[in-house]
C-alpha positions as CSV (number, residue, x, y, z in Angstrom):
1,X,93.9,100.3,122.8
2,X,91.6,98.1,121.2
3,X,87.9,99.8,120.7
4,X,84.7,98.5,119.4
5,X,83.6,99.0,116.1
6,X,81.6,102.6,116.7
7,X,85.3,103.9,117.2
8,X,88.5,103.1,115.5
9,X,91.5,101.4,117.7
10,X,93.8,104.1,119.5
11,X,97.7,103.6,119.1
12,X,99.2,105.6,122.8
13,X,103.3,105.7,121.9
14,X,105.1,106.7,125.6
15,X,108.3,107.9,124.7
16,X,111.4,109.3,127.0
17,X,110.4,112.5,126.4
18,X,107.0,113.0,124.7
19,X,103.5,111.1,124.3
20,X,101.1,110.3,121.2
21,X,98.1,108.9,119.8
22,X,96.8,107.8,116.6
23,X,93.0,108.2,116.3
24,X,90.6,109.4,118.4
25,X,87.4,107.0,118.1
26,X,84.0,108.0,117.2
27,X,82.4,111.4,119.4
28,X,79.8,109.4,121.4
29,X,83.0,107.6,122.6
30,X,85.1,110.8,123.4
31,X,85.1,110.8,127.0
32,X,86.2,107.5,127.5
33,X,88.8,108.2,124.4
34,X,90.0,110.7,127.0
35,X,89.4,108.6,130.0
36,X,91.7,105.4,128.2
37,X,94.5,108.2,127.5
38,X,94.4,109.3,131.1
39,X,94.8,106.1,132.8
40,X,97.5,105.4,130.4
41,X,99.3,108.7,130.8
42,X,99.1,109.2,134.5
43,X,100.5,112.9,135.7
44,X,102.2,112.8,132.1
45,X,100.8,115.0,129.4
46,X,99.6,113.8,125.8
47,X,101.8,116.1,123.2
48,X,100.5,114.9,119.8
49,X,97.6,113.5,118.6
50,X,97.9,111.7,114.4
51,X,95.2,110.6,112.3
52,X,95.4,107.9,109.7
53,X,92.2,109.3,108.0
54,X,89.6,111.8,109.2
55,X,86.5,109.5,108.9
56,X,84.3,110.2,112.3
57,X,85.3,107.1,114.0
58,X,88.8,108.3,113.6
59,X,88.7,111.9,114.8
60,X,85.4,111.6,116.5
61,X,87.4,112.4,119.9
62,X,90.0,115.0,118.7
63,X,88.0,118.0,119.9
64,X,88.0,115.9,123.1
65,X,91.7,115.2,123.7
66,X,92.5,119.3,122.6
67,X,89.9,120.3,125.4
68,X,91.5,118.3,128.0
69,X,95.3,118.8,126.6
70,X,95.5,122.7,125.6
71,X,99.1,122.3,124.2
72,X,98.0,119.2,122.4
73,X,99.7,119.2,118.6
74,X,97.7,117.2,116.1
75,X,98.8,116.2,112.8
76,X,96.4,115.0,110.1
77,X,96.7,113.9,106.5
78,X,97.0,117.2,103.9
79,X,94.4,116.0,101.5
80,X,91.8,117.2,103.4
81,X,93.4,120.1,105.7
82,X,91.3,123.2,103.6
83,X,88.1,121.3,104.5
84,X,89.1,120.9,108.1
85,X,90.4,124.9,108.2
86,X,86.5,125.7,106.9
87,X,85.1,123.2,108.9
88,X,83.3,121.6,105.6
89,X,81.2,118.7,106.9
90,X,79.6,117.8,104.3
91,X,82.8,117.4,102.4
92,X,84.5,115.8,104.9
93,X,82.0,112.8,104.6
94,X,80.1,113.2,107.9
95,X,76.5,114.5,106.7
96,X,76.4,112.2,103.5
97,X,77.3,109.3,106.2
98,X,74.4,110.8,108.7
99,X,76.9,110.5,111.7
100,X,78.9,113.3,113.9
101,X,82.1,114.7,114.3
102,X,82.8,118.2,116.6
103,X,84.9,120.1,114.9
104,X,88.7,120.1,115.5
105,X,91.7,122.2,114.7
106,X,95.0,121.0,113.1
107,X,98.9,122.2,113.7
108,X,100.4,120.3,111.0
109,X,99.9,117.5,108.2
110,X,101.1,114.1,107.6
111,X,102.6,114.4,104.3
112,X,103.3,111.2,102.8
113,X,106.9,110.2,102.1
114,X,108.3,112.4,105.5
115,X,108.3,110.7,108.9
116,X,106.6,111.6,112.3
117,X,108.2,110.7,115.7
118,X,105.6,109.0,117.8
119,X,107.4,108.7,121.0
120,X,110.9,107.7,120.8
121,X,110.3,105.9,117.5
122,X,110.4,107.7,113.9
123,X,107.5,106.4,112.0
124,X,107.4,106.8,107.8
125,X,104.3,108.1,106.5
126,X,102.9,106.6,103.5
127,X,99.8,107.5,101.2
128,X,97.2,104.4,101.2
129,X,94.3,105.6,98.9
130,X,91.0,102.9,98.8
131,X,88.9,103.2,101.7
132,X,89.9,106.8,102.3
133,X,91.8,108.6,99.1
134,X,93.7,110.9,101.4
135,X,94.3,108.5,103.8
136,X,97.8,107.5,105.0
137,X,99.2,104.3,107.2
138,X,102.4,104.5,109.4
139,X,105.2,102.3,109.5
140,X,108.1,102.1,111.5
141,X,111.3,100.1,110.5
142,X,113.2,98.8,113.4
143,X,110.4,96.9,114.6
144,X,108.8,96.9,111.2
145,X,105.3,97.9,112.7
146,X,102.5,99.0,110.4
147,X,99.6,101.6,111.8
148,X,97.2,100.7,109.0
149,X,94.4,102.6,109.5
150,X,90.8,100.9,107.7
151,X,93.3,100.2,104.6
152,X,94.0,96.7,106.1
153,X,92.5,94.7,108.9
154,X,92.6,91.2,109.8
155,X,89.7,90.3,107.6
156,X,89.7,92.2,104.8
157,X,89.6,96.3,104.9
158,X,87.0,99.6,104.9
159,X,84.2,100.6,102.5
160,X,85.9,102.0,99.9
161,X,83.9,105.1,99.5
162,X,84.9,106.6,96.3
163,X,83.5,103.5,94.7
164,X,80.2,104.5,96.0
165,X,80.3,108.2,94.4
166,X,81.5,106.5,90.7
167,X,84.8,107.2,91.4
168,X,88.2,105.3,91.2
169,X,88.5,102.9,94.3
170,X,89.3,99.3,93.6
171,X,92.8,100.1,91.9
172,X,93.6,102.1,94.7
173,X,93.2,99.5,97.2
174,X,95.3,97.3,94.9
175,X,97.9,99.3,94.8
176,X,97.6,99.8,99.1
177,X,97.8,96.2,99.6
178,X,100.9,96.1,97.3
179,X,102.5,98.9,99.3
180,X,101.7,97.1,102.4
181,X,103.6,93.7,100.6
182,X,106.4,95.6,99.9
183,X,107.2,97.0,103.3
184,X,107.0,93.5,104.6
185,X,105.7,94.9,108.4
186,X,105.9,91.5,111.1
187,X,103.0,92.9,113.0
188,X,100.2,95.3,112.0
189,X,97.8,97.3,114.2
190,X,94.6,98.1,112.2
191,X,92.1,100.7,112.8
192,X,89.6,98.5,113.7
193,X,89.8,94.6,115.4
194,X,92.9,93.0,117.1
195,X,97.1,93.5,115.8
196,X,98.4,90.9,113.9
197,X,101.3,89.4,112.6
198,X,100.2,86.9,110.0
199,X,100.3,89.6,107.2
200,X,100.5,87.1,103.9
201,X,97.2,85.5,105.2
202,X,95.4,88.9,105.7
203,X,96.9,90.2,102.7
204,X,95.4,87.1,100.5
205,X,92.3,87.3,102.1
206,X,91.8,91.3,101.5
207,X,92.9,90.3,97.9
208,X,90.3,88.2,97.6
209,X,87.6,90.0,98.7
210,X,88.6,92.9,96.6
211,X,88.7,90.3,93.4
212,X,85.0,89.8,94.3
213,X,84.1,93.6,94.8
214,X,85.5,94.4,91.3
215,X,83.7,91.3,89.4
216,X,80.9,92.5,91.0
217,X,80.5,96.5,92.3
218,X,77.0,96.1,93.7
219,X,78.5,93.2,96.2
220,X,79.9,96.1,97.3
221,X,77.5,98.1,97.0
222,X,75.4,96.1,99.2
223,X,78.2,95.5,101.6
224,X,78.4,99.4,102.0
225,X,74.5,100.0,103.2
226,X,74.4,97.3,105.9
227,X,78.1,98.4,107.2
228,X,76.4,102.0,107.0
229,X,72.9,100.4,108.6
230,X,75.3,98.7,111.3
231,X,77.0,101.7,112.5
232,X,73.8,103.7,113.1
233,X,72.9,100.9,115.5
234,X,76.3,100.4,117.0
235,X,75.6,104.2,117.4
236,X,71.8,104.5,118.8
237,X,71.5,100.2,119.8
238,X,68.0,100.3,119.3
239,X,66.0,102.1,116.3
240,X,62.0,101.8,115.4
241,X,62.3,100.4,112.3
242,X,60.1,103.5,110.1
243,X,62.6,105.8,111.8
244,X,65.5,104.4,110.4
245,X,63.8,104.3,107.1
246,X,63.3,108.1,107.6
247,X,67.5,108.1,108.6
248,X,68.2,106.6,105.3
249,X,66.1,108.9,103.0
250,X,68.1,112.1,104.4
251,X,71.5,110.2,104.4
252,X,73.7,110.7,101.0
253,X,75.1,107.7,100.8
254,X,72.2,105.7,101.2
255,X,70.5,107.4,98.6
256,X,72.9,107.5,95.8
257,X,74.2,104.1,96.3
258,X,70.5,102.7,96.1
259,X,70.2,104.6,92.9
260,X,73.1,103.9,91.1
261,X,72.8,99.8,92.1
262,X,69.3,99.2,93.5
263,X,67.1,101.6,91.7
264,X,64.8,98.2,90.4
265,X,63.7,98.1,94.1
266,X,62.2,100.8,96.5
267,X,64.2,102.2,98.6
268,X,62.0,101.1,101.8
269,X,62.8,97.5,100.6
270,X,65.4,97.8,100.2
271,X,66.2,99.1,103.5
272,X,64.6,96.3,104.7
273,X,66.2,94.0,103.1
274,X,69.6,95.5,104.4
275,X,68.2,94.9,107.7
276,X,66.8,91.4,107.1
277,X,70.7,90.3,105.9
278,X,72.0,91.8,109.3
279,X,69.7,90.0,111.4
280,X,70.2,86.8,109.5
281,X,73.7,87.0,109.9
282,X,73.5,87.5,113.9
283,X,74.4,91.4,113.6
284,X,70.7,92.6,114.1
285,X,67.3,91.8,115.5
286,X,63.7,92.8,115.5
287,X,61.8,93.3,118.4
288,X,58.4,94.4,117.6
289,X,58.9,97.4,115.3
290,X,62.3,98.5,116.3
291,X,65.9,97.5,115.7
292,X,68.4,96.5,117.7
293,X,72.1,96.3,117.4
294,X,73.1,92.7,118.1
């Protein structure tokens, strides 16, 4: 089920005997997560619910789909599985990125080298560090389907966070995109945008862009704030302008990514000039004193 950007694509796998889902979408999209299942499911029941990666527009509707499926079994990768026991969400990335996730409970984890059955179809679970370093992407060999997750999309792949902390980030998506080679999947359903099967061209292109990120971090540096400005509008649609100034200042990531890169400039200009890029590039606009999404 192909989402918008605020939440992550949802993979529904009907089997003989059982159901599942892969990713949940973002909260403020959780009833219609559940709605989408529904229709799909009819009188049928869902019996296990996978995430690729616990970013909030992954697992932003798992506290959704347990409510309204009691027996519900959900699987997530182990890297993070203490954090989600404590409910730690300040760990798990959701205050530093100033959205929302209800909390959730987990049955099991998604170790990487085992297999999951989603369905009738055994899928392999592989690690896929980058975007996400506990993050996994499923792949299943008959058909030679790949669930990637944000570790590859049609045009290029997620923020790759650790980067932004001064940690390790760009090998690890090298190394992803190698694993992703290797398996040689004919069709791939991202976590975000529409499946596709021309994998060499989407593989070239996310090489590419990486080449660019690691010649020069603070491209991606700068690519991270307005993908961060974007989803708070994707999230609220309209904004007054000193607000989301306000937004920024309590928000982790905006803080330490404009002092380890843009430190030179103020940080209200430089939130402006995050804006100023996403309204000249169609994804923004100003009305007044506010906004928008666009």
């Amino acid at each position: 089920m192909e989402r918008g950007w605020l939440s992550s694509n949802n993979v529904l796998c009907t089997g003989r005997d059982a159901t599942a889902v892969v990713d949940s979408g973002y909260f403020l999209h959780q009833q219609q997560t559940v709605a989408l299942v529904q229709q799909a499911l009819g009188v049928r029941t869902l019996d296990l619910l996978v995430n690729t990666h616990l970013h909030s527009d992954h697992c932003g509707g798992n506290a959704a789909l347990q409510q309204n499926y009691p027996d519900l079994h959900t699987a997530i990768p182990p890297g993070q599985a203490l954090l989600v026991a404590d409910w730690d969400p300040v760990a798990l990335s959701y205050t530093p990125t100033g959205q929302h996730c209800p909390r959730f409970s987990f049955d099991s984890t998604l170790v990487p080298g085992s297999s999951v059955a989603l369905g009738d179809q055994i899928w392999q679970v592989f690690c896929a560090p980058g975007h996400d370093p506990n993050a996994v992407v499923l792949f299943e060999p008959i058909s030679r389907t790949l669930i990637s997750g944000d570790a590859l999309w049609q045009n290029g792949f997620g923020v790759i966070f650790p980067e932004l902390e001064g940690e390790s980030g760009f090998a690890e998506v090298a190394a992803t995109l190698d694993l992703i080679e290797t398996l040689e999947p004919q069709i791939v359903i991202p976590g975000h945008g529409p499946m596709f099967s021309e994998i060499q061209d989407a593989i070239a292109l996310a090489r590419k862009r990486l080449d660019g990120f690691v010649r020069d971090p603070r491209k991606h540096a700068l690519h991270a704030g307005k993908v961060l400005v974007k989803f708070k509008l994707l999230e609220v649609q309209r904004m007054a302008e000193a607000e989301l100034l306000t937004w920024a200042r309590a928000t982790h990531y905006f803080t330490n990514v404009h002092h380890r890169y843009f430190s030179e400039t103020q940080d209200a200009a430089w939130i402006a000039s995050l804006v100023d890029d996403l309204v000249r590039s169609g994804a923004a606009r100003r009305t007044g004193n506010d906004v928008l999404n666009a």
